[in-house]
C-alpha positions as CSV (number, residue, x, y, z in Angstrom):
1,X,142.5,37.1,26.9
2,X,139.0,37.5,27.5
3,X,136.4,39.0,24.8
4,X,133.8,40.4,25.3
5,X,131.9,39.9,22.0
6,X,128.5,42.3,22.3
7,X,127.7,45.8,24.4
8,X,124.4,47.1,24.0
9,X,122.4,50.4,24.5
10,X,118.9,51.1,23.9
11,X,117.8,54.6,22.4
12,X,114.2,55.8,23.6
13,X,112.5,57.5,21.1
14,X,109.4,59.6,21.7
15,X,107.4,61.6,19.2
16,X,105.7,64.9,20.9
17,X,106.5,65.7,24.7
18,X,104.7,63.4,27.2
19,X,105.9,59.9,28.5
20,X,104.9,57.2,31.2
21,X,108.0,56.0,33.2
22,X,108.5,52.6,34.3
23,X,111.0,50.9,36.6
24,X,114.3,49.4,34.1
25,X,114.1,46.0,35.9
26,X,117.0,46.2,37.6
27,X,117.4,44.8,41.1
28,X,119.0,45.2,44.1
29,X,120.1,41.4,44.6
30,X,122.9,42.1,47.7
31,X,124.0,44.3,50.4
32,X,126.9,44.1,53.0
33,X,126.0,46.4,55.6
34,X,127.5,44.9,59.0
35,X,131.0,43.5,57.6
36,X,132.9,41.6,60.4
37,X,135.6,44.0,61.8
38,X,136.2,47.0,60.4
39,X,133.2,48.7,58.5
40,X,135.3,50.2,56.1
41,X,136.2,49.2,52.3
42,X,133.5,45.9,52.8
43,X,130.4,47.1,52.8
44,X,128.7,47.3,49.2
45,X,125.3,46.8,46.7
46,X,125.5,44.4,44.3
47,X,122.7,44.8,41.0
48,X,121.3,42.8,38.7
49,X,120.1,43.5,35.3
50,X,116.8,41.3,34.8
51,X,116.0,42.5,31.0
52,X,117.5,40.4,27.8
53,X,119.0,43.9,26.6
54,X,121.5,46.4,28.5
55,X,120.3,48.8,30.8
56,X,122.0,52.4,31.0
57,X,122.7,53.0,34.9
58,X,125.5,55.8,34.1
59,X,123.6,58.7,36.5
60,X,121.5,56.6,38.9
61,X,122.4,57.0,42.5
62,X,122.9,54.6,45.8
63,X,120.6,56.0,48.5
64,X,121.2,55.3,52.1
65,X,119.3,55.9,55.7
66,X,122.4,58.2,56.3
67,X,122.8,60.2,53.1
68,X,120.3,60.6,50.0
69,X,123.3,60.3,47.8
70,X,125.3,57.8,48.9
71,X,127.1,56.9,45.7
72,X,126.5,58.5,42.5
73,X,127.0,55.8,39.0
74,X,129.2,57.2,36.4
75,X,127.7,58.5,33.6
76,X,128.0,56.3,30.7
77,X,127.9,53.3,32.9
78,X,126.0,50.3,31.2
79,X,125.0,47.1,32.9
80,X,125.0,44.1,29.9
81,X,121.7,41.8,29.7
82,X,121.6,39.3,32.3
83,X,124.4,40.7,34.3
84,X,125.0,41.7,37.8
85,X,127.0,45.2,38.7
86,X,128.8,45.6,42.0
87,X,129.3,48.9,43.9
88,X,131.6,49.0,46.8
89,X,132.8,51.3,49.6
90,X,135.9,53.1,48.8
91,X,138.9,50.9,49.4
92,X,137.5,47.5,48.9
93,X,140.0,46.4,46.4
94,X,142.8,46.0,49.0
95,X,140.5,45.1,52.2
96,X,138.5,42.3,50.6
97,X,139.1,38.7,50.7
98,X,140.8,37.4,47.5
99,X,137.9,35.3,46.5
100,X,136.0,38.7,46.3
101,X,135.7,39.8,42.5
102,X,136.7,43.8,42.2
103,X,134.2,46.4,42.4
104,X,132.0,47.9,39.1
105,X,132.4,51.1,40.9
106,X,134.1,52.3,44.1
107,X,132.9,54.6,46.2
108,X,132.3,55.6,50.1
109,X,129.3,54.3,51.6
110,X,127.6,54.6,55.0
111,X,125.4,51.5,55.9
112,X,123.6,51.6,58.9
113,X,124.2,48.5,61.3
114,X,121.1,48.5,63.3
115,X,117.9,50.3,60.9
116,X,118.8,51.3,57.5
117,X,117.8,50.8,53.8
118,X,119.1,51.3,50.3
119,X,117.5,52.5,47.4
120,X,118.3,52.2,43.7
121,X,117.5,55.7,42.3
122,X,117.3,56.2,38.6
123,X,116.7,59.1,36.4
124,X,112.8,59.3,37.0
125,X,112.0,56.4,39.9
126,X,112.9,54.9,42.8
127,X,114.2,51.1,40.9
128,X,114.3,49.0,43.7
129,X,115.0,49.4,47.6
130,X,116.1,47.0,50.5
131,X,115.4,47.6,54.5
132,X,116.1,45.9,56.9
133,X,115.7,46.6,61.4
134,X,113.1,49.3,62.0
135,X,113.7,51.2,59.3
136,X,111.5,54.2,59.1
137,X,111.6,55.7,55.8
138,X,108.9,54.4,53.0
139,X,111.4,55.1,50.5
140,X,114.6,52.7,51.7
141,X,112.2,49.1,51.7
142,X,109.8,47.1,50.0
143,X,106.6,45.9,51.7
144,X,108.2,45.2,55.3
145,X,111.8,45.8,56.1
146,X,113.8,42.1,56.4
147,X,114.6,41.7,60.2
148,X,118.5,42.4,61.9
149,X,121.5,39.7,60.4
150,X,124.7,38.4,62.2
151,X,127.8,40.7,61.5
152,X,129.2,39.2,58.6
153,X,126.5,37.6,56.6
154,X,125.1,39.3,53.3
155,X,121.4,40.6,52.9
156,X,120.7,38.0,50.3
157,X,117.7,38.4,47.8
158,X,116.3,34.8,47.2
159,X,115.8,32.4,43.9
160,X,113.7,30.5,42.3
161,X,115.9,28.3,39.6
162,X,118.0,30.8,38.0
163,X,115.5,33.5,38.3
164,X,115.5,36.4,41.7
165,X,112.4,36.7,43.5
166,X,110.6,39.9,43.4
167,X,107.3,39.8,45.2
168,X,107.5,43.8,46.5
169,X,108.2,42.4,50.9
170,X,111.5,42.6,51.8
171,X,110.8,40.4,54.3
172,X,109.6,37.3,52.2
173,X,112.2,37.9,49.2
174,X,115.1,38.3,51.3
175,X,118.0,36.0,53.7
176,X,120.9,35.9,55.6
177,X,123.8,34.3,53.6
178,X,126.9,34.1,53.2
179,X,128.6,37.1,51.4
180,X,128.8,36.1,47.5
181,X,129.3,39.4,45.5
182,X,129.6,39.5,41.8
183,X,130.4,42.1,39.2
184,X,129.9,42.7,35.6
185,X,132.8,40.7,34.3
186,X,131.3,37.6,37.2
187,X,132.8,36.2,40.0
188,X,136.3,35.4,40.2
189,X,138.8,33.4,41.7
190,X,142.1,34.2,44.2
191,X,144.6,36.1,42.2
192,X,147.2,35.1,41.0
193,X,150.7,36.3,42.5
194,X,154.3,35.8,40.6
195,X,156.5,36.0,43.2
196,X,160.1,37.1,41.6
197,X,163.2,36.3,44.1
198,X,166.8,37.8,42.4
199,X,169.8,36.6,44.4
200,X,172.7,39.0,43.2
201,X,176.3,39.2,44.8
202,X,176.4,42.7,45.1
203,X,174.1,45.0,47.4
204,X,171.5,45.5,44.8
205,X,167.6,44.7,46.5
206,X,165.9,42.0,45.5
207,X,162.6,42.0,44.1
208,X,160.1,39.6,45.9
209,X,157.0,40.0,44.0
210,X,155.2,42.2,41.8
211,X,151.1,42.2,42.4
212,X,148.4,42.9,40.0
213,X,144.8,41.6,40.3
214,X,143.9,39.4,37.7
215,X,140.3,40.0,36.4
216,X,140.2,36.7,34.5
217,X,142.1,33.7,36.7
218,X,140.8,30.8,34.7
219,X,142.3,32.4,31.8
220,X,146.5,32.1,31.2
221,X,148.3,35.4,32.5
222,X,146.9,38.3,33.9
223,X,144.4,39.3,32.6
224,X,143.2,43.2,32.7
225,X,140.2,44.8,31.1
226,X,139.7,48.8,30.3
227,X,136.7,50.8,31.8
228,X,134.5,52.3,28.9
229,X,135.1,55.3,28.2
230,X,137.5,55.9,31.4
231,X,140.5,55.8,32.9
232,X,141.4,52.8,35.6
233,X,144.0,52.9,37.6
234,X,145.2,49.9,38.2
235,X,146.6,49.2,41.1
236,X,150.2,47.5,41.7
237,X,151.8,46.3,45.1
238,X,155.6,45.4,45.1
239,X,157.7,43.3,47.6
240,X,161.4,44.5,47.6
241,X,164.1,43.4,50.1
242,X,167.2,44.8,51.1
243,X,169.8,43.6,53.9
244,X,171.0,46.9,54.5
245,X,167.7,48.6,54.4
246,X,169.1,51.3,52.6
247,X,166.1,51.5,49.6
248,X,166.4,55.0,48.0
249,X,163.4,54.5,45.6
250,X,160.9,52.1,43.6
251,X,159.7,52.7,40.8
252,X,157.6,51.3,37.6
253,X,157.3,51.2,33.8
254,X,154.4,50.8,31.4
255,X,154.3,51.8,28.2
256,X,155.3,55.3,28.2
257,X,154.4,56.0,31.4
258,X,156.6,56.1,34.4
259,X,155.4,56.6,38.2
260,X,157.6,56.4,41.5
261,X,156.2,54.0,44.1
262,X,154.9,54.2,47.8
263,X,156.5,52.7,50.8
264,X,153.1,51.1,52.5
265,X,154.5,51.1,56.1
266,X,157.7,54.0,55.3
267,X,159.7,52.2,57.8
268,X,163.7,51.3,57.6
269,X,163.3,47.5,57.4
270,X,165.2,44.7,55.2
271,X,161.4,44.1,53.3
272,X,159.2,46.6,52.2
273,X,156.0,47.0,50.4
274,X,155.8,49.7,47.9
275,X,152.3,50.2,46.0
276,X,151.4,52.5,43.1
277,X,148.4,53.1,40.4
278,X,148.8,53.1,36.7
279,X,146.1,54.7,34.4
280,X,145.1,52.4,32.1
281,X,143.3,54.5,29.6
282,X,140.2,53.0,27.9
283,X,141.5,52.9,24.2
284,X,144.6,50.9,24.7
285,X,145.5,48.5,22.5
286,X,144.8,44.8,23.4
287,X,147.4,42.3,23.9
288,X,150.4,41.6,25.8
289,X,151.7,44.7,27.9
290,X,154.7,44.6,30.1
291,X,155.3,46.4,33.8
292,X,159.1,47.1,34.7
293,X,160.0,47.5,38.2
294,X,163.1,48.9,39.3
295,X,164.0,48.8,43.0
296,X,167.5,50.5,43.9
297,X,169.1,51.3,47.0
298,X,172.6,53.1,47.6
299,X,174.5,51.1,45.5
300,X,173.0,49.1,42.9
301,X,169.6,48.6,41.4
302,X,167.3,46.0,40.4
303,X,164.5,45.0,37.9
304,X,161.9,42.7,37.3
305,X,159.2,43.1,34.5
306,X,156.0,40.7,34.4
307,X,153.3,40.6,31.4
308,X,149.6,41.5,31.2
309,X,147.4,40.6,28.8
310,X,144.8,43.9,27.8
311,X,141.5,42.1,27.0
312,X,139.4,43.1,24.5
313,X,136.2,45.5,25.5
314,X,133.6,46.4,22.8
315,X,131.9,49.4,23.8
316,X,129.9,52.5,22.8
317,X,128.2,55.5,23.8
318,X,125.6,57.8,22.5
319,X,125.0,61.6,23.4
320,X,121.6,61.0,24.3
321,X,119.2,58.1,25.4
322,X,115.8,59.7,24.5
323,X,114.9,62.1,22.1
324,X,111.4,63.8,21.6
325,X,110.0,64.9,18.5
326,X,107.2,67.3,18.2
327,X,105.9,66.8,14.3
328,X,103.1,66.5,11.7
329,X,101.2,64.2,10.1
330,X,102.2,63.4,6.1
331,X,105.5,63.6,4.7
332,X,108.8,62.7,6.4
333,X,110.6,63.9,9.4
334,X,114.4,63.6,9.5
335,X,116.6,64.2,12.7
336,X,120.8,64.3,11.6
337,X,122.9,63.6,14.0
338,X,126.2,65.4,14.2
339,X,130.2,64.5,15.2
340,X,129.8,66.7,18.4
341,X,128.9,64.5,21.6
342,X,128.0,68.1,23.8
343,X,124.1,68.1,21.2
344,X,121.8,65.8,22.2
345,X,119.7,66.6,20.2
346,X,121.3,65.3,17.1
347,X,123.1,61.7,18.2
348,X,126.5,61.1,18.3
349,X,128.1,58.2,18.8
350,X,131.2,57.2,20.5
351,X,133.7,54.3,20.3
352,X,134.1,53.6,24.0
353,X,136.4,50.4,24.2
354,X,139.9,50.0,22.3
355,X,138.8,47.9,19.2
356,X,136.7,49.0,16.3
357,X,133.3,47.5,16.0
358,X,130.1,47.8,13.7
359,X,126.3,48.6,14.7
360,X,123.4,46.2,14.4
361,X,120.3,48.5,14.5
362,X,117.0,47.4,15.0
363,X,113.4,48.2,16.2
364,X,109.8,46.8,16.4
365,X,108.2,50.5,15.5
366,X,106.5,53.4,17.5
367,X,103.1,52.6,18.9
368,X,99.6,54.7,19.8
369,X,97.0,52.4,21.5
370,X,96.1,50.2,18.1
371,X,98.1,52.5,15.6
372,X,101.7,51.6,14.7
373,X,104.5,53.6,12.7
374,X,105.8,50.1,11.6
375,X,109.4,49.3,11.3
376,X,109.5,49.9,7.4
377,X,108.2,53.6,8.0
378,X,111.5,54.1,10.0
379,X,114.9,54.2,8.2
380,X,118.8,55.3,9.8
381,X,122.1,56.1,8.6
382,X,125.2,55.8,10.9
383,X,128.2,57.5,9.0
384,X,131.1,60.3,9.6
385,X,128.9,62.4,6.7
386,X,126.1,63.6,6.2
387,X,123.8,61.2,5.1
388,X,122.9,60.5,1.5
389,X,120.5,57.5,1.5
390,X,118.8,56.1,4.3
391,X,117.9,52.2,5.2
392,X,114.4,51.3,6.5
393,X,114.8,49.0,9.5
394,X,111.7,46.6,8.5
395,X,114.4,44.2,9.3
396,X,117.9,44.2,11.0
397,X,120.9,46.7,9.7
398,X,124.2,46.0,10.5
399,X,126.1,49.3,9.3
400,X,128.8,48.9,6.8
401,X,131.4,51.7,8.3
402,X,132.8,50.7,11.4
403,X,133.5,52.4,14.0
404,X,136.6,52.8,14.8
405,X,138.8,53.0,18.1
406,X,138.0,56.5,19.6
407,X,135.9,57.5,16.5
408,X,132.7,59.4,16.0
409,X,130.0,58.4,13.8
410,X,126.8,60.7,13.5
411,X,123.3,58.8,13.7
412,X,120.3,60.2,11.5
413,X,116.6,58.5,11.7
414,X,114.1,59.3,9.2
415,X,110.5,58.9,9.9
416,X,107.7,58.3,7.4
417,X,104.7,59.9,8.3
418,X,101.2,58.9,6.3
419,X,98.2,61.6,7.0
420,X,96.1,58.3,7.8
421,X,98.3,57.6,10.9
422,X,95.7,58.9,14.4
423,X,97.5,61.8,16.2
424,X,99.3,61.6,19.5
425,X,101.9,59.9,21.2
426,X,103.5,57.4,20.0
427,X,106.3,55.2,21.7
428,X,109.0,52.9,20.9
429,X,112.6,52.2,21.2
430,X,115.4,51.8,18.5
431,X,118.3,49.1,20.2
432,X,121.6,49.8,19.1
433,X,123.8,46.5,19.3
434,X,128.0,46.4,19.6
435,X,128.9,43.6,16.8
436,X,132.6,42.5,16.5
């Protein structure tokens, strides 16, 4: 069982009402536009988060030369430090190759062939784009489009040790290459099947296999890991054969829910393929779960149950990644946060995985040209109540109540103010760190 031990987020502060917006440093490192065959289900984007800290991407969109929204990110959605994030055409879980990872996030996408271009959209600025042919629009490339690949190769951005090259030309930073995509969990392996054969004397089917991706192959078991904050539906395919053909009905168990199956081809045949999608909620707990498939036909039925292991996800979300404050000079300014996550403008903070975790919080003060609020003049408080006391944050504070799986905690900053301080805008950030 894989566990993931830290999630960030990064909370942008700014005092008064006027900002400068830079790119996040996130890069588009891969696109499959001209998969071999059919263009459906293989085309995707593949991102990479340059920064040592997590970048929030829940909002950004995917921006084509046939539609200005191509794909949209969920909200929420986090990319960790150093990691790459893979978004795929709808369907690519069952038409890619199983040494293809799964998709970040599925959704359709129209890639032109011949003169296109993707662009990484954010909240504020265009974060990176990639052309490629004679693309026309200044938005969808960098510099000069890359020229026309063969079907089936991957538009590739290049290295330089471990690190991507970003020199602003398309045409200098990126190749042809083989297709390599990777997601946030990293690349993985085939799958492993467990094929299940039942020989019985009566005329009860007999279960041939029962399919589930596994996320982690070099671990033991299957191993399956929540989305934050969402539901996945993971998907199952099942092998059943009967002599007789006679199948009246598949179905599956999982905890306490129960779904009926789908015959793949719906033909009378001795074997079948029946497929289904279980909701795996966010917060369940980790450890071994068990599916139960039972297969019957006009006479008898039959069972088979496999094990997957949950993994463990620490994650977290908060109501609001920038806040503006409009104050004055001398004295203290407090902002409480609340238990509702619908008011950004008092924090919140959700448990977004399924086990508890505490809050490292840190920051390196607000900053005007050569004037500083320091980290001493700052002080927080992450409880369920209203705060009493506050801690300055001249160095690290790792909160004492955790938060717990599917809990609210309210966040409060104070800020110390001195008359002496020069008016205007100051800047900074306050990094918010998962700790198991």
């Amino acid at each position: 069982m894989k566990t993931p031990k830290i999630l960030g987020m990064v909370l942008v502060f700014i005092l008064a009402t006027t900002c400068v917006w830079a790119r996040s440093n996130v890069l588009i490192t891969e696109v499959m536009y001209n998969p071999i065959g059919t263009e459906n289900g293989l085309e995707y984007v593949e991102l990479f988060n340059q920064n040592d800290v997590p970048v929030n991407i829940g909002g950004w969109i995917i921006s084509s030369s046939s539609y200005d929204t191509d794909a949209t990110i969920p909200n929420g959605t986090v990319i960790p430090a150093k990691s790459h994030f893979l978004i795929a055409d709808e369907g690519f879980a069952l038409s890619k190759p199983a040494s293809w990872p799964l998709a970040d996030h599925e959704e359709a996408l129209t890639l032109s062939n011949t003169a296109g271009g993707v662009a990484l959209v954010g909240s504020t600025v265009v974060e990176d784009s990639v052309g490629w042919g004679p693309v026309s629009n200044p938005k969808l490339f960098e510099g000069s489009p890359a020229a026309l690949g063969d079907e089936g190769l991957s538009l590739t951005r290049e290295k330089s040790g471990d690190a991507y090259i970003d020199t602003g030309n398309n045409s200098k930073d990126f190749t042809y290459q083989q297709p390599s995509p990777s997601n946030s969990i990293g690349q993985l392996g085939p799958n492993k099947d467990l094929a299940i054969e039942l020989t019985i004397e009566d005329s009860a089917p007999d279960i041939l296999y029962v399919n589930v991706t596994d996320e982690a192959p070099e671990k033991s078991g299957i191993q399956v890991f929540p989305a934050p904050g969402q539901t996945k539906n993971l998907e199952v395919a099942v092998g059943v054969r009967d002599l007789s053909g006679d199948i009246k009905g598949v179905g599956l168990g999982f905890d306490n829910i129960s779904l009926n199956l789908t015959d793949v081809v719906n033909e009378t045949q001795p074997t079948r393929v029946y497929s289904g999608k279980i909701p795996i909620n966010y917060h369940i707990t980790p450890g071994l779960h068990y599916i139960t498939v039972t297969a019957c036909d006009s006479g008898d039925c039959a069972t088979s149950t496999i094990g997957i292991d949950i993994g463990e996800v620490l994650a977290f979300n908060v109501d609001t990644t920038k806040i503006s404050i409009d104050t004055n000079l001398g004295g203290s300014y407090q902002l409480i946060g609340d238990l509702d996550p619908s008011t950004p403008a008092k924090p919140t903070l959700q448990n977004t995985g399924n086990s508890p975790l505490n809050l490292m919080v840190s920051t390196n003060g607000l900053q005007l040209n050569q004037s500083q609020i320091p980290p001493s003049a700052i002080s927080v408080q992450i409880s369920r109540a209203e705060p009493v006391e506050f801690f300055e944050l001249s160095s690290n504070y790792l909160t004492t109540e955790s938060l717990a799986v599917k809990g609210i905690l309210r966040l409060s900053l104070r800020f110390d103010l001195p008359r002496t301080l020069v008016p205007g805008v100051y800047n900074g950030h306050i990094t918010l760190t998962a700790v198991k």
